[in-house]
C-alpha angles and dihedrals in degrees: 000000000000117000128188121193121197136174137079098208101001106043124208129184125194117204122200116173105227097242092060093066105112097171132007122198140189133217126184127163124212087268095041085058099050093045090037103235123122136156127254121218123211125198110177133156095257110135094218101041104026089155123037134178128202110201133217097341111183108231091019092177089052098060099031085066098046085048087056088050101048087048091049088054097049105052094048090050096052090035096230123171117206109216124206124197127196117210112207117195116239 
């Protein structure tokens, strides 16, 4: 599961089972490049988060690549098939 917490005085944590990620993405400016900090985007198939975004990870590349493994692990240990479907307007 990954969980982000958020909040300095009102805390608020977002929960997304691994097998749920659909898409990860990676941002990083010039100057995130050169400090190395980014930030990692989630789109999963979570009804309440169907979009998260992790801010200013340090390392982001680092942990964008261990995300993608632990959702590739997932989703072979628990055997789910992600089905697309394709809607196609009459």
């Amino acid at each position: 599961r990954l969980e982000v917490e958020t909040g300095l005085v009102s805390r608020k944590i977002e929960n997304i089972e691994l097998f749920r990620i659909r898409d990860i993405g990676l941002r990083q400016s010039l100057a995130g490049r050169l400090l190395d900090y980014g930030d990692v985007f989630v789109h999963s198939t979570d009804a309440s988060t169907p979009t998260l975004e992790v801010k200013g990870i340090d390392q982001p590349r680092d942990f964008y690549t261990t995300l993608r493994e632990h959702v590739s692990q997932s989703r072979a240990q628990g055997r789910t098939m992600i089905v697309e479907q394709e809607l196609h307007p009459h």
